[in-house]
C-alpha positions as CSV (number, residue, x, y, z in Angstrom):
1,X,66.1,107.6,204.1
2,X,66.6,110.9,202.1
3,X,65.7,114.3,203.8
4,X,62.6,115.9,201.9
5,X,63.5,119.3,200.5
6,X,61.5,122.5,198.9
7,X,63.4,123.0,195.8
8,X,63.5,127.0,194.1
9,X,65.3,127.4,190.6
10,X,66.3,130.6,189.6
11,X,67.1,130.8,185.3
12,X,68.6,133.4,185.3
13,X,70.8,135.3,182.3
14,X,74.0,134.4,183.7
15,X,73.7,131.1,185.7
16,X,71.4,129.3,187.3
17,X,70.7,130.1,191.3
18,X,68.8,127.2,194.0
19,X,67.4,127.7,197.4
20,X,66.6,124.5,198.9
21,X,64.4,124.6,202.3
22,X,63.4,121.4,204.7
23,X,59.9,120.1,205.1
24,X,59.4,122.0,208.3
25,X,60.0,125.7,206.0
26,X,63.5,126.5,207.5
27,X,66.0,127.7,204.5
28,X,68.3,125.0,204.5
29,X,71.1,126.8,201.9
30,X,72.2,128.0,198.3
31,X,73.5,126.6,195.0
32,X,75.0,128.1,191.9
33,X,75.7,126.8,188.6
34,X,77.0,129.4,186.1
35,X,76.5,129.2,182.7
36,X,79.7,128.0,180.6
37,X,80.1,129.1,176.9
38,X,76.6,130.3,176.5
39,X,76.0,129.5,172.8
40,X,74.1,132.7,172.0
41,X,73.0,132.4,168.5
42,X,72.9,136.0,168.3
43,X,72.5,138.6,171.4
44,X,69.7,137.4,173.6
45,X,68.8,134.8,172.0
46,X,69.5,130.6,173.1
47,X,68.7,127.5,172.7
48,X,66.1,126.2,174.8
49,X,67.8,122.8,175.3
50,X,70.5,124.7,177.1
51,X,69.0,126.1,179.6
52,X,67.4,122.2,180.3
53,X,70.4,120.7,180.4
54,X,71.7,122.8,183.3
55,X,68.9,122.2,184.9
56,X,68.7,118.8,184.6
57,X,72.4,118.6,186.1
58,X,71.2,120.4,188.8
59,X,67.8,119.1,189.6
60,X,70.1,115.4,189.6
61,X,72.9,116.7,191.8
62,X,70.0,117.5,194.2
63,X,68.0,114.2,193.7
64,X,71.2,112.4,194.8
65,X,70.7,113.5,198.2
66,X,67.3,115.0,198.8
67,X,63.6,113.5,198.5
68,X,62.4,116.5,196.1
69,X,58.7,117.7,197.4
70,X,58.2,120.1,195.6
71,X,60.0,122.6,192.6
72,X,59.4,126.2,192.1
73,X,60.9,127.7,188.3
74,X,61.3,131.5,188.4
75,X,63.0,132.5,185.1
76,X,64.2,136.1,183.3
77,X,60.6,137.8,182.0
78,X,60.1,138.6,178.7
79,X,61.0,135.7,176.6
80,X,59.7,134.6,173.4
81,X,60.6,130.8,171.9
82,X,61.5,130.3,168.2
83,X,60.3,127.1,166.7
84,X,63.0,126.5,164.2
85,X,64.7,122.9,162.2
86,X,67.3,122.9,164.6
87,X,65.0,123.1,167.8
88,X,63.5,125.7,169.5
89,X,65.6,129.1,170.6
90,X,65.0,131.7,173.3
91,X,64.6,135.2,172.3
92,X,65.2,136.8,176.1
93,X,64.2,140.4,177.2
94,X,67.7,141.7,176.2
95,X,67.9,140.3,172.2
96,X,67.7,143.0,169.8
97,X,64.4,144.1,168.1
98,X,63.9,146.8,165.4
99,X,61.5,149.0,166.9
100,X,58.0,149.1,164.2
101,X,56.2,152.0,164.9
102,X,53.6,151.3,162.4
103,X,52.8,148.0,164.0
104,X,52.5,150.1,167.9
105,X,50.1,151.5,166.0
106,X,47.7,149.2,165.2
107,X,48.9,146.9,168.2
108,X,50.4,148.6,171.2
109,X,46.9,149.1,172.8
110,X,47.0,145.5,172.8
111,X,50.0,145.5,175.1
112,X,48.6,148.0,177.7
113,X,45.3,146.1,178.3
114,X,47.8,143.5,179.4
115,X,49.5,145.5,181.6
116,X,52.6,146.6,179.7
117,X,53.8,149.8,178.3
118,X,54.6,149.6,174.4
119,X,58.3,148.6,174.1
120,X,60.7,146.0,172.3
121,X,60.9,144.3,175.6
122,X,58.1,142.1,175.7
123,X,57.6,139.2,174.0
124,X,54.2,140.5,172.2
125,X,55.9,143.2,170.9
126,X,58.5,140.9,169.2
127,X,56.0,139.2,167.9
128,X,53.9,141.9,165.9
129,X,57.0,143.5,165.1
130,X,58.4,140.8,163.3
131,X,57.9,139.5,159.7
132,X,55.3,137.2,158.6
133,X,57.5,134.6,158.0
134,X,58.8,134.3,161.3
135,X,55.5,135.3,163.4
136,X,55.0,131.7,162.0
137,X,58.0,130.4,163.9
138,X,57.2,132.3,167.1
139,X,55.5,130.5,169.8
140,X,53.1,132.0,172.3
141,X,55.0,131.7,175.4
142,X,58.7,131.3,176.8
143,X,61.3,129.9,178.6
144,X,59.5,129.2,181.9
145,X,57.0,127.6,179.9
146,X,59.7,125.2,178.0
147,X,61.3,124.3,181.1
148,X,57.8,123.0,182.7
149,X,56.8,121.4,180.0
150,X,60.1,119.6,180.0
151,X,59.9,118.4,183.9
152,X,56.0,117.6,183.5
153,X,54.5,117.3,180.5
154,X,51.8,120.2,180.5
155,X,51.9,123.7,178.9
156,X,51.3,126.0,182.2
157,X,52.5,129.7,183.1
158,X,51.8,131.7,186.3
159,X,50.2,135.6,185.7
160,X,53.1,137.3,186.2
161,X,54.7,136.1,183.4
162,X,51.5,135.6,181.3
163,X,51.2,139.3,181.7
164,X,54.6,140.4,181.0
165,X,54.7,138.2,177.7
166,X,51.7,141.4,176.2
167,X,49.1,138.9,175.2
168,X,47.2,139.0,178.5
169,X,44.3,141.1,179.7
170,X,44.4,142.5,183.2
171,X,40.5,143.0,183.6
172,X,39.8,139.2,182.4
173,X,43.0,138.1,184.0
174,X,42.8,135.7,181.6
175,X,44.7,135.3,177.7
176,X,43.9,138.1,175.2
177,X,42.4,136.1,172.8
178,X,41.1,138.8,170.3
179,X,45.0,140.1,170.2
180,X,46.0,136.2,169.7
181,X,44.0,135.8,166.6
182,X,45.0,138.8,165.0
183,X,48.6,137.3,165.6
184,X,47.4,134.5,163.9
185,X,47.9,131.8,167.2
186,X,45.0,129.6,167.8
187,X,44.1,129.8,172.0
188,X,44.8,125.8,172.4
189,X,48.1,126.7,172.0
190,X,48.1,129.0,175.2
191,X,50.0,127.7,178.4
192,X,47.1,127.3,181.3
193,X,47.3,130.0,183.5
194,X,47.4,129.3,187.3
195,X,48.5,130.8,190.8
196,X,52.8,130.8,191.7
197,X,51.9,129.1,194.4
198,X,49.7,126.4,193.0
199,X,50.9,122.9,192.0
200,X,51.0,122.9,188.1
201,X,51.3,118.9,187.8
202,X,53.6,115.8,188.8
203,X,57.2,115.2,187.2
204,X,57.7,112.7,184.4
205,X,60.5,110.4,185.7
206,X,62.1,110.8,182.8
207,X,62.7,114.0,183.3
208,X,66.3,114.2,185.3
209,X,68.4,111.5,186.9
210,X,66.5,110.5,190.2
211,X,63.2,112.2,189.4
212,X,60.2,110.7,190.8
213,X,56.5,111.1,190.0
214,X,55.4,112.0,193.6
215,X,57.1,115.6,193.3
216,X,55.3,118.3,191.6
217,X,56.5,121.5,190.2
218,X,55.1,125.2,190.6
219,X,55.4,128.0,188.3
220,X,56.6,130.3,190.8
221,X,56.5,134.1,189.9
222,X,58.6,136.0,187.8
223,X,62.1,136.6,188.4
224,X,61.6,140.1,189.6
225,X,58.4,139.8,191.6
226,X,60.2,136.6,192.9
227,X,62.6,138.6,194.7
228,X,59.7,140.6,195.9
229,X,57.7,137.8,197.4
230,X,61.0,137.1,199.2
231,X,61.1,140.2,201.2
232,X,57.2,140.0,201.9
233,X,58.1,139.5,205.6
234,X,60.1,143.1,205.4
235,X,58.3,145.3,202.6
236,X,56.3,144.2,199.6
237,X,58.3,147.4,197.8
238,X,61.6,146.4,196.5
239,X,64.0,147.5,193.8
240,X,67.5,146.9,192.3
241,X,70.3,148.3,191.3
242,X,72.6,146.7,189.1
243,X,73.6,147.1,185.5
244,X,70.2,148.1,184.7
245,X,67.4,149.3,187.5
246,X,63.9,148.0,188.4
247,X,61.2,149.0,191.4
248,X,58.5,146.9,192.0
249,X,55.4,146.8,194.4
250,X,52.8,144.6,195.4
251,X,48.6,146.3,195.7
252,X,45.4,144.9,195.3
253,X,44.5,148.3,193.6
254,X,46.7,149.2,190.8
255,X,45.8,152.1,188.0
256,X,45.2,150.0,185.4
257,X,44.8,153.5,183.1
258,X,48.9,154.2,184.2
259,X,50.3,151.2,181.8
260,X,51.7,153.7,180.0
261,X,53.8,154.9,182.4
262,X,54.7,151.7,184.9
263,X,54.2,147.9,183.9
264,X,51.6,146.3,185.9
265,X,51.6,142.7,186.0
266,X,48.8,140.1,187.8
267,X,49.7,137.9,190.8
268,X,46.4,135.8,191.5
269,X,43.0,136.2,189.7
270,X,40.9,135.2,193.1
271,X,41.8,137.1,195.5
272,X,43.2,139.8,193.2
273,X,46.6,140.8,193.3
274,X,49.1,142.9,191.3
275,X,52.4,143.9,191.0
276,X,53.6,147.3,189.5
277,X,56.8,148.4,188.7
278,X,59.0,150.1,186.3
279,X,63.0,149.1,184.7
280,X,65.8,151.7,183.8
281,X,68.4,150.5,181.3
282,X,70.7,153.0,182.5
283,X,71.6,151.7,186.0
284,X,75.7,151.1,186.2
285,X,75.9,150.4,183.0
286,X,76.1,153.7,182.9
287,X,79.6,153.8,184.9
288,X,81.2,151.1,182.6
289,X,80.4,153.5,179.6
290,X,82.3,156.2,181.8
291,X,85.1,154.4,182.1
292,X,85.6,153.4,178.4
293,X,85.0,157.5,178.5
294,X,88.3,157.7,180.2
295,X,85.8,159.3,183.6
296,X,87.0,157.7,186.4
297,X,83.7,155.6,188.7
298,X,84.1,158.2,191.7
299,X,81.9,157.7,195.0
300,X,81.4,161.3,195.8
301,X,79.3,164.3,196.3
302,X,79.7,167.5,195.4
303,X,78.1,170.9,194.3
304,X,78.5,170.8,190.5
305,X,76.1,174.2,190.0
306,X,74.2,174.1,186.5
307,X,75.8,171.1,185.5
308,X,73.2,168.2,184.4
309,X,73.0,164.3,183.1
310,X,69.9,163.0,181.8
311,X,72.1,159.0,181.4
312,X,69.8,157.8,178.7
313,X,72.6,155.8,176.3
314,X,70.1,152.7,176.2
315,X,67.6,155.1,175.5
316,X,64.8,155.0,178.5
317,X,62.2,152.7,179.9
318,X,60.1,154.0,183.0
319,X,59.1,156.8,182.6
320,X,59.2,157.2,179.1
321,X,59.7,153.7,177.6
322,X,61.5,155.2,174.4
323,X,64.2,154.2,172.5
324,X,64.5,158.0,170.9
325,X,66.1,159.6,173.8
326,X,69.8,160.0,174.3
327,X,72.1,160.8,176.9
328,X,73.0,164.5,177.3
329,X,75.2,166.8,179.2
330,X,73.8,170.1,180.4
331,X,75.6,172.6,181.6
332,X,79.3,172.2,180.2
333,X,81.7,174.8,180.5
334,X,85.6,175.3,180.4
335,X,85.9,175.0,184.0
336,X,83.9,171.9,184.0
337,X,86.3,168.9,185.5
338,X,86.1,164.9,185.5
339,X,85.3,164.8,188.9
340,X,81.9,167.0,188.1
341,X,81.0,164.9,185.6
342,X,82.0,161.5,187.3
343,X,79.7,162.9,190.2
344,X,76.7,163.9,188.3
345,X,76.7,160.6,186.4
346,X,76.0,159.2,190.1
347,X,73.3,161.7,190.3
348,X,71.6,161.2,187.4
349,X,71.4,157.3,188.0
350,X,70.2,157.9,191.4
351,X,67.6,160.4,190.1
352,X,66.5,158.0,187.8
353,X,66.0,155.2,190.2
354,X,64.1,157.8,192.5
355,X,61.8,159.0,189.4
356,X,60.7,155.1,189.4
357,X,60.4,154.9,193.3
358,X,58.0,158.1,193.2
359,X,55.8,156.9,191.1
360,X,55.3,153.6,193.0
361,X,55.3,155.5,196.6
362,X,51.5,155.9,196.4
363,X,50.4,152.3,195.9
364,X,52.6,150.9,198.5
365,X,51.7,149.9,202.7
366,X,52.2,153.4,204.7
367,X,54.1,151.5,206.7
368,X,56.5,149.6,203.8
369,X,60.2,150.6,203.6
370,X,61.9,150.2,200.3
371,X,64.1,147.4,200.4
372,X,67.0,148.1,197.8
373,X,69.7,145.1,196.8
374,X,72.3,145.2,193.8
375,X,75.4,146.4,193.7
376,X,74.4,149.9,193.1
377,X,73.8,149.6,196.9
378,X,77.5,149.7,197.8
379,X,77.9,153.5,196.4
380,X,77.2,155.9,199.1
381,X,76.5,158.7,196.6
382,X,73.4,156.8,195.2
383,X,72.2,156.0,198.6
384,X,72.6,159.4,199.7
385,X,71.1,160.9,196.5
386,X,68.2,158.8,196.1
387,X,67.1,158.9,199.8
388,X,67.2,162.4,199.7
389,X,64.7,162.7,197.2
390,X,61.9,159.7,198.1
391,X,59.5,159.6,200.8
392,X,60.3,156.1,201.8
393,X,62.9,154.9,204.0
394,X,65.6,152.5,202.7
395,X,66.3,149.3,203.9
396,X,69.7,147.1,203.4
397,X,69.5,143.1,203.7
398,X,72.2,141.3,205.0
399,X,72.4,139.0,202.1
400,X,70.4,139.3,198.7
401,X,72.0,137.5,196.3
402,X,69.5,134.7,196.1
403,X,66.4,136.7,196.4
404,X,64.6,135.3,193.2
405,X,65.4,131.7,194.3
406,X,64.3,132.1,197.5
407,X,61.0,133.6,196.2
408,X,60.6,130.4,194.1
409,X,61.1,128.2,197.4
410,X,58.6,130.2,199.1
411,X,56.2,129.5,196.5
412,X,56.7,125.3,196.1
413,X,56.3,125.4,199.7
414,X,52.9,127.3,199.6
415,X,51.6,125.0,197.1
416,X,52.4,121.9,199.5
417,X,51.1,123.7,202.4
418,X,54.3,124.4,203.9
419,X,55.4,127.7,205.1
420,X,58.9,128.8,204.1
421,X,60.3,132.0,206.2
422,X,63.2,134.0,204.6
423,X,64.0,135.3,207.9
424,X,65.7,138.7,206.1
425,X,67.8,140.6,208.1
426,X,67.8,144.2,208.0
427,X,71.5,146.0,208.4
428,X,70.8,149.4,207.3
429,X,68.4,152.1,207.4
430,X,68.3,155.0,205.5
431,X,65.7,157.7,206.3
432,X,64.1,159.6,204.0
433,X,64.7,163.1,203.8
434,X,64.4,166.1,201.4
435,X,68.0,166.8,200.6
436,X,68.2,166.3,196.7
437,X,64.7,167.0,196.0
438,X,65.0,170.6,195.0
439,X,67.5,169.0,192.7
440,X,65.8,166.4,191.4
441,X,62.5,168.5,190.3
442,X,65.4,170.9,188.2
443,X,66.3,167.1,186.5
444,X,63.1,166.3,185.9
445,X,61.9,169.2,184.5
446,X,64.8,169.3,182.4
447,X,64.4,165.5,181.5
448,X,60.5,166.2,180.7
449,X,61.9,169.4,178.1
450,X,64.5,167.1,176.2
451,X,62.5,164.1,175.9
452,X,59.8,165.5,174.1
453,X,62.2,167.2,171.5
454,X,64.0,163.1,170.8
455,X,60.5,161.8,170.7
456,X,59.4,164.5,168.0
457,X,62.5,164.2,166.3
458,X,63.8,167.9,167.0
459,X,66.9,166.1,168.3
């Protein structure tokens, strides 16, 4: 008789990530599966059947050995699905828009009632940004949605994603269905929106090798506020720092009027629940750009007196969610060396990520650390920077490479009534202090000057 498992997926952009965990909640271990030959059509943008077919394998390679309860799909936000002759693609959050500001102005209100500031990202912005032709092509939801209807049969999405798609509306938490019809989709088209944690329906048996109708799948949340739900028994405020940046935190009473600063995503209709949070595109990718720079990645701290980064060379999300802006040097003189510049690189991405964790600070639990993972967490400089100018402690888990799947399992056992405990261990603390904030109000100030001379076109 086969052991009966809680089963999370991850989709990620780079492979594919499981936690199982047993029927009594205890986190039984880790799979990955990493993408081979991705067959991008163009940047960011797949074929749906791809990213089945690895989870098929998977979901099989489980069902060998386990009795599958239940399985949670948390998936990269902001996708869009193409309808074309070939079968349908995946335009992911990282495929390449043209930015239409005549269309954010007759639609990007649209976008902040559903909780998201106005930016190529999101899959509603694709949308009204494209041509008419190929609106026609676009369907109203994304990945996530493909790969559930693939295991059951039924169009569903969860409200995190639903809201970070941009065709949602935060005081309904329900489908913006004025928005829709000026898109030109009919709502029968629309995924049902439920709860992460409720069951969405029963697998087809067709659906993988070994599948059987008695296990249900969940939507799970979103791959970001996944890895948030999985440090819930920690801190419900995370963020990350990798190649690009995020913050995120969980409150029953958001700003709603502040979706032009911070995204702001639902969780559950009844009770309700949000998530806020913010991304940076300029996280360590803006250490690789160094390096092609000939400047040397150096973990170090040191006065470098007027001299000044503002790293925006993807232009900038949170807080200014422009693609105008550009990275500048302030400051330069003949004495200034590499190793200045190599250190206020580390500054300036550690002053972004603390810009982000500000504005969150005042909706999180007094009593919440910030949990940080990535592996921006392994410079000292950027923990040393960034704690110096936050009000919130830091906090270090011992492992966090499968948060988002271990969200997911956390959610398919919720739905079956079973309750799955992470059991995170905290490593390090890093207090809060004062340090770098003198410094960091001289960035910001100086960020706040610059990016209102890009955005008018001065610069």
């Amino acid at each position: 008789m086969k052991e009966k498992v809680l089963v999370g997926l991850d989709i990620g952009t780079s492979g594919l990530k499981i936690t199982l965990a047993d029927a009594k909640g205890r986190i039984k271990g880790h799979l990955k599966f990493e993408y081979q030959n991705l067959p991008e059509q163009q940047v960011g943008v797949v074929p749906v059947s791809y990213y089945g077919g690895i989870v098929k394998q998977a979901l099989t390679k489980v069902a060998a050995r386990y009795e599958l309860l239940a399985i949670a799909v948390t998936t990269q936000m902001y996708s869009i699905c193409e309808k074309t002759s070939e079968g349908i693609l995946v335009w992911q959050w990282n495929s390449l828009v043209q930015r239409s500001k005549d269309q954010e102005k007759l639609y990007g209100s649209e976008l902040l009632k559903s909780g998201c500031p106005v930016d190529t990202i999101y899959g509603g912005y694709k949308w009204f940004a494209a041509s008419e032709q190929k609106r026609r092509s676009f369907l109203p939801y994304g990945l996530k949605e493909c790969l559930i209807k693939m295991l059951t049969g039924q169009l569903v999405s969860d409200y995190t994603t639903a809201s970070a798609s941009g065709w949602f509306d935060l005081n309904s938490m329900d489908w913006n269905h004025s928005f829709l019809e000026k898109l030109g989709c009919a709502s029968p088209e629309m995924p049902k929106l439920i709860r992460h944690n409720e069951i969405a329906a029963r697998v087809l048996p067709e659906a993988f090798e070994g599948a059987s109708g008695d296990t249900v799948v969940v939507p799970g949340l979103g791959d970001g506020p996944a890895a948030s739900y999985a440090c819930k028994d920690v801190s419900g405020f995370c963020g990350n720092v990798g190649t690009s940046m995020a913050c995120r935190v969980f409150t029953s009473q958001p700003d709603l009027t502040k979706a032009d600063e911070m995204w702001i995503y639902g969780v559950s209709a009844q009770p309700k629940l949000y998530i806020a949070g913010g991304i940076s595109s300029n996280g360590c990718t803006v250490f690789h750009w160094g390096e092609k720079m000939g400047i040397e990645r150096l973990d170090l701290l040191r006065d470098t007196g007027d001299l000044m980064f503002l790293p925006w060379i993807n232009g900038e999300r949170m807080p200014y969610w422009s693609s105008d802006l550009r990275g500048t040097f302030l400051g330069l003189t003949t004495a200034t060396s590499k190793e200045d510049i190599a250190c206020v690189m580390q500054k300036a991405v550690s002053f972004t990520l603390a810009t982000m964790i500000k504005k969150l600070e005042p909706y999180k639990k007094a009593k919440d650390v910030l949990v940080l993972a990535g592996g921006g967490i392994n410079s000292q400089t950027i923990l040393t920077v960034t704690s110096g100018c936050i009000d919130s402690d830091i906090a270090i888990l011992e492992d966090s490479d499968y948060l988002c799947s271990t969200g997911a399992v956390i959610s398919a056992g919720e739905a079956v009534g079973i309750a799955v405990e992470p059991h995170n261990k905290i490593t390090r603390i890093i207090p809060a202090n004062q340090n770098f904030k003198k410094e960091l109000d001289r960035w910001q100030q100086a960020g706040e000057c610059l990016a209102e001379l890009y955005q008018k076109g001065i610069l």
